[in-house]
C-alpha atoms as one frame of an Amber mdcrd trajectory, in Angstrom:
protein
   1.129 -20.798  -1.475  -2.728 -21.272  -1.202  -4.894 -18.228  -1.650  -5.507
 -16.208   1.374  -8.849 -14.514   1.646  -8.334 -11.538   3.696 -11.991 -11.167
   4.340 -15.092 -13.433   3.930 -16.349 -11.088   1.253 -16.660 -10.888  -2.823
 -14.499  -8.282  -4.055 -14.199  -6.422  -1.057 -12.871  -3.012  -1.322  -9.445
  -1.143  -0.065  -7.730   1.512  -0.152  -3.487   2.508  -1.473  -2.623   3.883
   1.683  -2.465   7.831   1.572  -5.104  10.060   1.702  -5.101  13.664   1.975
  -4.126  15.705   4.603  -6.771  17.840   6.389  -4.861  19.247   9.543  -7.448
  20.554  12.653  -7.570  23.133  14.641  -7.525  24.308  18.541  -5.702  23.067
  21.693  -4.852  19.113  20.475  -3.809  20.439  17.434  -0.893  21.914  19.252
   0.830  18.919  20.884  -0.302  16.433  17.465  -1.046  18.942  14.528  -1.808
  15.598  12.234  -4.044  14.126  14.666  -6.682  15.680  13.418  -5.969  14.694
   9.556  -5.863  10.835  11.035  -9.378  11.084  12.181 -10.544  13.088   8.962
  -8.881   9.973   6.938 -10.297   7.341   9.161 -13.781   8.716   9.362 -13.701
   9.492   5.435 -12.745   5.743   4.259 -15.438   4.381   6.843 -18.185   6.662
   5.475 -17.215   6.204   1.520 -18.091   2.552   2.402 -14.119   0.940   2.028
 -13.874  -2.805   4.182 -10.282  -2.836   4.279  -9.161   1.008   5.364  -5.511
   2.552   6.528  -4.668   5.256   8.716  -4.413   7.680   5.833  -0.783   7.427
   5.938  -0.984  11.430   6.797   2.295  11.991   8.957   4.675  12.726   5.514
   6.098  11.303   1.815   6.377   7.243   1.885  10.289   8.208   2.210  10.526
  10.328   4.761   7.805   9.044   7.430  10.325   6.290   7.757  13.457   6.971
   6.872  13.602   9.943   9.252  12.883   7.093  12.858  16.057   5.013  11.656
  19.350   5.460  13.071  21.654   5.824  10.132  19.756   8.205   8.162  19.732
  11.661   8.435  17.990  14.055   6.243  17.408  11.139   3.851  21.582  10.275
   3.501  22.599   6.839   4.945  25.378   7.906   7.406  26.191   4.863   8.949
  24.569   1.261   9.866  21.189   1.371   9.291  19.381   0.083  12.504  15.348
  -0.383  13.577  13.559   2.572  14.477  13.486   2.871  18.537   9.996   2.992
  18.738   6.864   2.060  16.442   6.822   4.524  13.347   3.014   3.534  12.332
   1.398   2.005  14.728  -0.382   4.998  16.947  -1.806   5.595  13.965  -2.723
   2.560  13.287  -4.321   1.583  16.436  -6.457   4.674  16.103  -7.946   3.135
  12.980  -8.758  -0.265  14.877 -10.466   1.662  17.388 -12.401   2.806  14.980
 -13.213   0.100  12.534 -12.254  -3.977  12.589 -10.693  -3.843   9.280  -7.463
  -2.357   8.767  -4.221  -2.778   7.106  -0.468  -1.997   8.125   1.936  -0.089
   5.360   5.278  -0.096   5.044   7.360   1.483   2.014   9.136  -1.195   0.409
  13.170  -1.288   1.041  14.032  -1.113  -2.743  12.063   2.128  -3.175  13.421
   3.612   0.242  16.982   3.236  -0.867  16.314   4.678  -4.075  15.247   7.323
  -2.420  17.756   7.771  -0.198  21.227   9.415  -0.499  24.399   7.417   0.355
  26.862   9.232   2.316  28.670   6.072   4.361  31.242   4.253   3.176  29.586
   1.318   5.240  27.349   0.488   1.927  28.839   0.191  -1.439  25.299   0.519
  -3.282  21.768   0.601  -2.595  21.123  -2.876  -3.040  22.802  -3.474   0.562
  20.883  -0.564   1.985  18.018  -2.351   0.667  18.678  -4.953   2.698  19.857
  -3.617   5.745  16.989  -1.640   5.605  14.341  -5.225   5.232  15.978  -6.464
   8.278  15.481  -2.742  10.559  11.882  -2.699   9.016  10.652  -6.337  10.619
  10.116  -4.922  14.445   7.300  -2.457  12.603   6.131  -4.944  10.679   5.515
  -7.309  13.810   4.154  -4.369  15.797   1.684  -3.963  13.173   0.714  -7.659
  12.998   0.596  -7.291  17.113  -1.628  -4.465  17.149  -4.050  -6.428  15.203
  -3.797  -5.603  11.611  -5.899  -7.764   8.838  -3.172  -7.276   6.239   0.042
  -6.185   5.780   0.738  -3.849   2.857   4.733  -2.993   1.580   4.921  -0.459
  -0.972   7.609  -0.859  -3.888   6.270   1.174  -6.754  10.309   1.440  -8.236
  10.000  -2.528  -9.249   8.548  -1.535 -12.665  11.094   1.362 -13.076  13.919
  -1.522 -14.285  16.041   0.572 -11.697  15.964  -1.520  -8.846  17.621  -5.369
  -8.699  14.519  -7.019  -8.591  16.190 -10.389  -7.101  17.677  -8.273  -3.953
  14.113  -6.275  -4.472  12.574 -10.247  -3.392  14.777 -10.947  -0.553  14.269
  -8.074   1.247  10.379  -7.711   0.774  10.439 -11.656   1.986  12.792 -11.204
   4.853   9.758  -8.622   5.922   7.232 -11.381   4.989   8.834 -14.238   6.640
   8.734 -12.067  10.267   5.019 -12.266  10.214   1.962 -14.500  10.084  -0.522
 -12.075   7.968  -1.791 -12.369   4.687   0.597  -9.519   2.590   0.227  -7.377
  -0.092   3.222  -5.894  -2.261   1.888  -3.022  -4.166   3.609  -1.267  -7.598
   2.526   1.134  -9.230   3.655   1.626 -13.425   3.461  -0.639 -16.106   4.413
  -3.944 -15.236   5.046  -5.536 -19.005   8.559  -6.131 -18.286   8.927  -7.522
 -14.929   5.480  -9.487 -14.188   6.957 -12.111 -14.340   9.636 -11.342 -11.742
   6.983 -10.065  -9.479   4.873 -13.293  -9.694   7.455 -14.667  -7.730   7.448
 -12.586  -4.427   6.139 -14.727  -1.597   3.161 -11.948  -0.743  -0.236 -12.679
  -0.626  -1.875 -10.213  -2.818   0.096  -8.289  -5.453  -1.520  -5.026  -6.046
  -1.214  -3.036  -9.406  -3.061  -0.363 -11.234  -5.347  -0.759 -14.192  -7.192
   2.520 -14.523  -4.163   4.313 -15.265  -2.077   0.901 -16.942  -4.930  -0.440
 -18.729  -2.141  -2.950 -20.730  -1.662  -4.325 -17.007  -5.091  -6.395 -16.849
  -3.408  -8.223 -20.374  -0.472  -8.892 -19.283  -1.366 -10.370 -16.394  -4.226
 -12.245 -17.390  -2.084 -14.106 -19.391  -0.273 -15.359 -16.405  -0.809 -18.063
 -13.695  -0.828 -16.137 -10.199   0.351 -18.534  -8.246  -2.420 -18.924  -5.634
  -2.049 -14.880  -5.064  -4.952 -12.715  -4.467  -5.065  -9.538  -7.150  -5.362
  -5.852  -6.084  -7.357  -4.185  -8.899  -6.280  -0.568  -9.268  -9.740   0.389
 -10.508  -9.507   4.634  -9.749  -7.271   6.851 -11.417  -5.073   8.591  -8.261
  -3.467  10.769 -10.219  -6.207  13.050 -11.292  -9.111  15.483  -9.692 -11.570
  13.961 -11.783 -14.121  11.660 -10.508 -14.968   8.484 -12.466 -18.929   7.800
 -12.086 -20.171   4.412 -10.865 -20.559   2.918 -13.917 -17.238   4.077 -15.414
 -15.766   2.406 -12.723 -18.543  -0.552 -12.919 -17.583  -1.219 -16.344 -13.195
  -1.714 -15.234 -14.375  -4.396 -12.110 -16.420  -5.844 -14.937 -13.780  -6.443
 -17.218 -11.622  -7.987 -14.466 -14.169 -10.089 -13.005 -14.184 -11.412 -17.010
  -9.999 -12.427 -16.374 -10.521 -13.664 -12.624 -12.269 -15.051 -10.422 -14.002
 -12.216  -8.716 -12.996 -13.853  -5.179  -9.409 -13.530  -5.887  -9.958  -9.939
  -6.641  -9.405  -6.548  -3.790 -10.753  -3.639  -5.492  -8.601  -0.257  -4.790
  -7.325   2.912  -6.239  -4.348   2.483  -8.376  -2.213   4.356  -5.614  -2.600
   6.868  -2.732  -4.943   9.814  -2.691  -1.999  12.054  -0.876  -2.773  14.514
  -3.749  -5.909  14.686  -4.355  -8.227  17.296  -2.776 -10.670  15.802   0.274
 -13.442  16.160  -1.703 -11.903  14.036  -4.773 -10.757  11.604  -2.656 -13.543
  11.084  -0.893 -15.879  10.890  -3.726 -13.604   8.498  -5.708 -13.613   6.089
  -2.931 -17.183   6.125  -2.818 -18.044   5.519  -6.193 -15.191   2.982  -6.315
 -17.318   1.340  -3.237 -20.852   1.914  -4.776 -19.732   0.419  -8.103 -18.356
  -2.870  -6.736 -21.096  -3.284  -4.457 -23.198  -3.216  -7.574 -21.349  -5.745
  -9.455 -20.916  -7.513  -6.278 -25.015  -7.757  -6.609 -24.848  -8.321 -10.320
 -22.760 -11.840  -9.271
């Protein structure tokens, strides 16, 4: 697989997915209460300075915003055959942030790390490595719609692939039978150490694979150390699980030391994971800095 460049830039900047949720007030807020937390996420990402943003992923948990639009799950237990959604799950959203900016990726949660979080309540599926896949296959009309609508990349979530809980050959076949439905550059993002399954995870046909390193520091070794297969690398360089704001050159000094692994063209700078929990004023600030600081070592280059 030859690299894929998603834009014609030098370590452009991303984001997870997530950020958090400011709801609005007044008469819209009625019919759409989140509407208002989509443009807060939009506008936010624009204004921190990010090239790739999302729609701030605002309408619920990676599990439920999905699982709860496919027949066959109820109340997050598989009842029966698990079937596509009847309509788009992402894409209003989504189409909101292309409205507002060229640059925007689809996300989908991974099917591993839906049917671990799922419940299973039909004898129709004898584990969760079927629902897995059942769930792949319901999964490709929103992953088309999102490649219709005009998305630059296509993001699928499966942080449980460096849990050692999930089969990580089923884990493959159903993030590629998602893959193999579109034309898009895509990125599989996992969260966690990765020590023990890199090398499993080389192997996905995505993209970009997109782990953290601000948080997994022993990450950046163990896959230096490894040929990536003509993949691009998403550098978790902000730490999403806590308030605190690196500065510029904290941050700085963590795209430095990747741009010392890899070239820096291979390299998408992001937050190791979603800002869902972080206050607005965290996130935003993060984001920023993460912006300002690779913009600065873009310079440096």
């Amino acid at each position: 697989m030859s690299k894929a460049y998603v834009i014609d830039k030098v370590l452009p900047t991303t984001v997870v997915g997530s950020y958090p949720v400011v709801k609005g007030s007044g008469l819209r807020s009625i019919f759409d209460p989140l509407h208002a937390a989509v443009e807060t996420a939009v506008a936010d990402q624009i204004g921190a300075g990010i090239d790739i943003i999302s729609d701030g992923q605002v309408r619920g948990d990676m599990i439920s915003a999905f699982a709860s639009k496919l027949p066959g799950i109820r109340d997050q237990e598989v009842i029966g055959k698990i079937q596509p959604a009847a309509g788009a799950i992402t894409v209003n959203d989504t189409k909101y942030a292309l409205s507002k900016f060229p640059e925007v990726k689809g996300i989908i949660t991974g099917p591993s790390t839906l049917s671990h979080g799922l419940h299973l309540s039909s004898h129709m599926y004898r584990n969760k490595e079927e629902v897995a896949l059942d769930l792949a296959a319901a999964l490709i009309i929103e992953a088309r719609s999102l490649e219709t609508a005009g998305v630059t990349l296509l993001q699928i979530d499966e942080p449980i692939l460096s849990t050692g809980i999930a089969d990580l050959g089923i884990g493959r076949q159903a993030v590629e039978t998602i893959v193999s439905s579109v034309r898009i550059p895509t990125c599989m993002h996992v969260c966690g150490n990765t020590a023990g399954v890199i090398d499993d995870l080389l192997k996905f046909n995505v993209s970009i694979l997109d782990l953290e390193f601000s948080n997994n520091l022993p990450n950046l070794e163990t896959i230096s150390r490894r040929d990536l297969t003509g993949k691009m690398l998403g550098f978790g360089c902000v730490d999403s699980s806590s308030e605190v704001v690196e500065t510029v050159p904290e941050i700085k000094k963590r795209i430095g030391k990747a741009v010392e692994y890899f070239d820096p063209k291979i390299l998408l700078i992001d937050p190791d994971c979603g800002m869902r929990m972080r206050s607005r004023e965290s996130a935003y600030r993060k984001l920023k800095n993460m912006c300002d600081a690779a913009r600065e070592v873009r310079t440096a280059l």
